[in-house]
C-alpha positions in Angstrom: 0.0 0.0 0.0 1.6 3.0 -0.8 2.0 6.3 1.7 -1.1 8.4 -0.2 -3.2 5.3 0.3 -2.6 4.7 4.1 -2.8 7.9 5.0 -6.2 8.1 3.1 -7.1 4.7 4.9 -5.7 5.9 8.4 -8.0 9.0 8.0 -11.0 7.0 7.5 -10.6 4.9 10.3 -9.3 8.1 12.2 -12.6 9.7 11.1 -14.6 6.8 12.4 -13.2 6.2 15.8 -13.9 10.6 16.6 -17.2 9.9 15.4 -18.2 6.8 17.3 -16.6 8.1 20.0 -18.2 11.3 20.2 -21.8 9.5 19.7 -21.1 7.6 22.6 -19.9 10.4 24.8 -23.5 11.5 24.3 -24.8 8.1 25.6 -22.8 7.9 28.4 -24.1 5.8 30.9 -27.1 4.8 28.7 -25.8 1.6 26.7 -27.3 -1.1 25.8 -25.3 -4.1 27.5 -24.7 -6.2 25.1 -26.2 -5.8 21.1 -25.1 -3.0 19.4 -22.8 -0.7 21.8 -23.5 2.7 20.0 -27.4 2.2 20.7 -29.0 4.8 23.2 -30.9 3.1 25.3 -33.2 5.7 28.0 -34.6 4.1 30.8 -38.1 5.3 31.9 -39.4 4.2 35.1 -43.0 4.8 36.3 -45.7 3.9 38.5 -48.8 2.5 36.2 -50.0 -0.6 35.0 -49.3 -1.7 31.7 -52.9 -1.3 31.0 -53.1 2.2 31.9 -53.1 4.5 28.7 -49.9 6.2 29.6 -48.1 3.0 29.5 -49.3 2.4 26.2 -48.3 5.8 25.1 -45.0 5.0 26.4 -44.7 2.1 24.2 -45.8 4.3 21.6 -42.9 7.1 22.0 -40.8 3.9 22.4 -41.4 2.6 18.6 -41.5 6.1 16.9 -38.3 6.7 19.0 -36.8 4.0 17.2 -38.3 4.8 14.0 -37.2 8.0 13.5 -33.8 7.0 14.9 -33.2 4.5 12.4 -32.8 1.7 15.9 -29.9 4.0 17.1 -32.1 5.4 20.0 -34.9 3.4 22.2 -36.4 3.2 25.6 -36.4 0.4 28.2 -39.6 1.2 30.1 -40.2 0.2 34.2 -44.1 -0.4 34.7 -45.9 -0.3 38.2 -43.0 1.3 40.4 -40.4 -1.4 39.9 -37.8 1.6 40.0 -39.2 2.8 42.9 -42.3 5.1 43.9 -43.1 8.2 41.6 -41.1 10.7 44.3 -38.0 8.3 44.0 -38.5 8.1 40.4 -38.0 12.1 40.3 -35.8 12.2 42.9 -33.3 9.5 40.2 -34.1 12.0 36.8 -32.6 15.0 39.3 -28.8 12.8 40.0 -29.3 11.5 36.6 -29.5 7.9 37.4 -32.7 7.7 35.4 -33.8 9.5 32.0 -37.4 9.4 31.9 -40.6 9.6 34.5 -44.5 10.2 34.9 -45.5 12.2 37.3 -48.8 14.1 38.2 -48.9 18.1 37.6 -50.4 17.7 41.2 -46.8 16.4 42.7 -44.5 18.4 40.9 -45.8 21.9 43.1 -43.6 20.9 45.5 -40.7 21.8 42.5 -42.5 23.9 40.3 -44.8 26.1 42.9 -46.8 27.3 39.4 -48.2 24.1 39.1 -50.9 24.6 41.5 -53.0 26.2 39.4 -54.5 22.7 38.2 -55.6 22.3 41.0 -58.1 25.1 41.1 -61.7 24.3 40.1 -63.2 25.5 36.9 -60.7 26.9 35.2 -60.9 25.7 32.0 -64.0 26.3 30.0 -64.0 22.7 28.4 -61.8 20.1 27.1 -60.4 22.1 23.6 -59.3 25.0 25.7 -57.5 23.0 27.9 -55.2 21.2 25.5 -55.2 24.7 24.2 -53.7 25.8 27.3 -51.2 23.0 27.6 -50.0 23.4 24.1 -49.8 26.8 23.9 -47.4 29.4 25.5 -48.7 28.9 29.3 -48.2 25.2 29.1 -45.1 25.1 27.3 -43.8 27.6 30.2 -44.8 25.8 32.8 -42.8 22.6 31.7 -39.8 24.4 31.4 -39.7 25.5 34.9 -38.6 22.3 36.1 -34.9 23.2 35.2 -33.6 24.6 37.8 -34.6 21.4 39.4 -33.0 19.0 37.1 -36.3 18.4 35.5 -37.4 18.7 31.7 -41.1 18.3 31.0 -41.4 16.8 27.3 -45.0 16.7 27.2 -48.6 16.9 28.5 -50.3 13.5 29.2 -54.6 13.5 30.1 -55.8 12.7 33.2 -59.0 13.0 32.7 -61.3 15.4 34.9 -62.1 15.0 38.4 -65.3 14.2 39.5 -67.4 13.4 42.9 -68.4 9.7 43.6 -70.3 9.0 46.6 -71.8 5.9 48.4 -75.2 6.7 49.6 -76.1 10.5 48.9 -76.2 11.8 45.1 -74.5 14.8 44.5 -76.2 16.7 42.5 -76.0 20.5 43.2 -72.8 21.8 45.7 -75.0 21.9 48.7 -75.3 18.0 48.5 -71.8 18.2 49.5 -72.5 19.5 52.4 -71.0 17.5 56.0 -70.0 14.9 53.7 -66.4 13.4 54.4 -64.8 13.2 50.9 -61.2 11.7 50.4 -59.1 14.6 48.8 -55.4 14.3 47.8 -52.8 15.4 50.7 -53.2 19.3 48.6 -54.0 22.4 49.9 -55.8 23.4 47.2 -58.0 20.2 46.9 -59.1 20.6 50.9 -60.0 24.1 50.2 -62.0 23.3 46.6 -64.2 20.5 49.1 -64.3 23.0 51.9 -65.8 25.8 49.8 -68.5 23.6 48.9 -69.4 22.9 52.4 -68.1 19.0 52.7 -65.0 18.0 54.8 -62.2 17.5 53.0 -60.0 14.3 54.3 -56.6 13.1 52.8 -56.4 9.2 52.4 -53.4 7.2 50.6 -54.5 6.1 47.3 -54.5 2.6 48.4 -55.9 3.0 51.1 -59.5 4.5 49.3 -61.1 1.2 48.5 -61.4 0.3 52.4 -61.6 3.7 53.6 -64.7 3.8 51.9 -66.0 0.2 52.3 -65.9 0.7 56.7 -67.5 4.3 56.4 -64.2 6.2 56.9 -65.4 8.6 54.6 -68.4 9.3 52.4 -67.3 9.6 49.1 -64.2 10.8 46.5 -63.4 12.5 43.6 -61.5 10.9 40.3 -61.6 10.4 37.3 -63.6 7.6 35.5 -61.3 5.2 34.6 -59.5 5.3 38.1 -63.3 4.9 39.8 -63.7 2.0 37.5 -60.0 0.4 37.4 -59.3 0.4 41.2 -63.4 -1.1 41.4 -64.3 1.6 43.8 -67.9 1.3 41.7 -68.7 -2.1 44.5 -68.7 0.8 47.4 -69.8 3.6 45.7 -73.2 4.0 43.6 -73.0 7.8 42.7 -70.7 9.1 40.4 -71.4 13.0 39.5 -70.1 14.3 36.2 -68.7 18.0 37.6 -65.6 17.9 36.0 -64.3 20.1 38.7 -60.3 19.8 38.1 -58.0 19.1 34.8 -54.9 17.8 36.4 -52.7 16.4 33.7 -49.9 13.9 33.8 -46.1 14.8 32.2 -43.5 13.1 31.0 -40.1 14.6 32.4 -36.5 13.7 31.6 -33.3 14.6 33.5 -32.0 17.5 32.2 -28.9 16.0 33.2 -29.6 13.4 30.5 -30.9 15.8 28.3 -28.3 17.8 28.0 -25.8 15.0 27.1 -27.9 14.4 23.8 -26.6 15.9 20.9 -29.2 18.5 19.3 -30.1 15.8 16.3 -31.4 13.4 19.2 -33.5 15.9 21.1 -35.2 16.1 18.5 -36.3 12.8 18.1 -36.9 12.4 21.9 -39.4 15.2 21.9 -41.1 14.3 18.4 -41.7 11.1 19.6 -42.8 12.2 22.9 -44.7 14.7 21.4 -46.6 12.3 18.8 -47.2 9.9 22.1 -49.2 12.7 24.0 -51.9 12.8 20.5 -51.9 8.8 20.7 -52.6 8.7 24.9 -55.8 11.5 24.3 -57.2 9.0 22.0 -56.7 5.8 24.4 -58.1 8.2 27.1 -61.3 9.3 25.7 -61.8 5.6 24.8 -61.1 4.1 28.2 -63.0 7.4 29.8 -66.2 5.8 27.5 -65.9 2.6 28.7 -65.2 3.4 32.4 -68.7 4.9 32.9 -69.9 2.4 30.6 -68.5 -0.2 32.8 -69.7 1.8 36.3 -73.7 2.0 35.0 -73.2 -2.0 34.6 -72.2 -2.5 37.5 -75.3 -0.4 38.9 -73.8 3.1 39.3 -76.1 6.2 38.5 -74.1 8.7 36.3 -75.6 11.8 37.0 -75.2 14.8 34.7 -75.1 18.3 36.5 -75.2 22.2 36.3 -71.4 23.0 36.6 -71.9 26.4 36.6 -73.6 25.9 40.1 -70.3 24.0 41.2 -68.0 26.5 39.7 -69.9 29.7 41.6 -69.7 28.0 45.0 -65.6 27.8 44.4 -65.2 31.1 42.5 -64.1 32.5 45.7 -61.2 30.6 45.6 -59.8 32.1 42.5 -60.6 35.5 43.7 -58.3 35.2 47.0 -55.4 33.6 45.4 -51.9 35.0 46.7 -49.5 33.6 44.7 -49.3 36.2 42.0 -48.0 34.4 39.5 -50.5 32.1 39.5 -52.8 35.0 39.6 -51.2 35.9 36.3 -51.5 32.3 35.0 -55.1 32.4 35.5 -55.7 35.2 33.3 -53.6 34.0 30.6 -55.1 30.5 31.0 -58.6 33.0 30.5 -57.3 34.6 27.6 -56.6 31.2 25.5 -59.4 30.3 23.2 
């Protein structure tokens, strides 16, 4: 081989090695073991059932992931709390231990203070201006915040609305609430929403709900339909009322440590794919929101249909009184959004 030729050669293989080696400096920490070393492989670890439509969007991302990265890039994905409980997941996206997590809006106040303004009652006027409102400038902002705290939201999952279930009284206007013991989340905003309508607000473990209501413990909840219907709580409860007072969405974060090892060409295939996932999970939602009521009337529970306006007057106070002022400001954004 003459000189020209291996130094042409050398270059090549020269060439090669910088490149390899610079695509894996991005994936550092995130090989596959085994296979093809230069694949990225994320690891998303979260607390659902492989039933739940998250999951399934998460499989989704995982396939269009691959797709768009011709195999090079794919996620290993951790159902029902395997890598620990959603506040341990978060806690391992913040050291970088782990890329990817679901989480409620509802838990991640405690890092992003902003986030409590799901939890106010009535806010949104329907279901369009709420994915308006996520996928527009407010909701874009709001997953950003997260960065100071090592945590990149990607997207906007649905969680449905929140409604009032009860086991012996219907609730059918806000006064029917009234000296009812109703299981709230362990949020301040959540007591107050329950407290404004006159019922007494008491924080219960999720897993704890089914029993708390089955020995009398308290009176009644609030969910969504496919968690009334899911975790059974229709065999206690024979009332579920369609107020729709809360929007609280789920979001799919990723370690901004991780992130920001990811050359530019796979972010974008991360978010495409995560962003294509949230579409697909709306669609599994409103199909398994269907046949969760569909499910509860079979099983003998009265759906009843209500004036929300009636709900959302008792609570307007709420809004009204709010000190935080920029969620003051959210609000009339969020009011703003068509």
């Amino acid at each position: 081989m003459n000189r020209g030729l291996s130094y042409f050669v050398g270059g090549i293989l020269v060439g090669t090695f910088l490149a390899t080696a610079g695509f894996s400096f991005y994936l550092r920490g995130h090989k596959l073991v085994g296979g093809n070393s230069n694949q990225l492989v994320l690891k998303l670890g979260h607390g659902l059932d492989t039933a739940h439509p998250v999951h399934k969007a998460m499989e989704f991302m995982k396939l269009r992931l691959e797709e768009l990265s011709s195999g090079n890039v794919t996620v290993d994905i951790y159902p029902s709390s395997v890598l620990g409980s959603e506040t341990q997941c978060i806690e391992q996206l913040q050291n970088g231990s782990l890329a990817m997590t679901k989480t409620s809006a509802a838990a991640m106040e405690n890092f992003i203070p902003a986030m409590s303004v799901f939890g106010l009652p009535y806010i949104f006027r329907d279901a369009d201006h709420y994915w308006n409102v996520l996928n527009g400038e407010v909701g874009q902002e709001l997953l950003r915040q997260g960065e100071s705290k090592f945590l990149r939201g990607l997207c906007y999952y649905d969680g449905g609305s929140r409604n009032f279930y009860t086991k012996d009284k219907p609730i059918r206007t806000p006064d029917d609430l009234k000296g009812l013991k109703i299981r709230v989340m362990n949020s301040k905003t959540a007591i107050d929403m329950v407290k404004a309508m006159g019922g007494a607000a008491t924080p219960i473990a999720w897993g704890e709900l089914y029993s708390a209501l089955a020995q009398g413990t308290v009176d009644g909840a609030e969910n969504n339909s496919p968690s009334f219907a899911s975790n059974k709580h229709y065999e206690v409860c024979k009332h579920f009322t369609l107020d729709g007072h809360t929007r609280i969405p789920d979001m799919l974060l990723m370690s901004s440590r991780v992130w920001k090892k990811l050359n530019p060409e796979v972010r974008d295939w991360v978010q495409q794919a995560a962003n294509e996932s949230s579409v697909f999970q709306r669609k599994l939602w409103l199909e398994k929101t269907v046949e969760a009521l569909e499910q509860a009337k079979n099983e003998g529970v009265t759906i009843y249909e209500v004036d929300t306006d009636a709900f959302a007057a008792k609570v307007a106070p709420m809004l009204e009184t709010v000190e935080s002022s920029e969620v003051r400001e959210l609000l009339k954004k969020i009011n703003e959004v068509k």
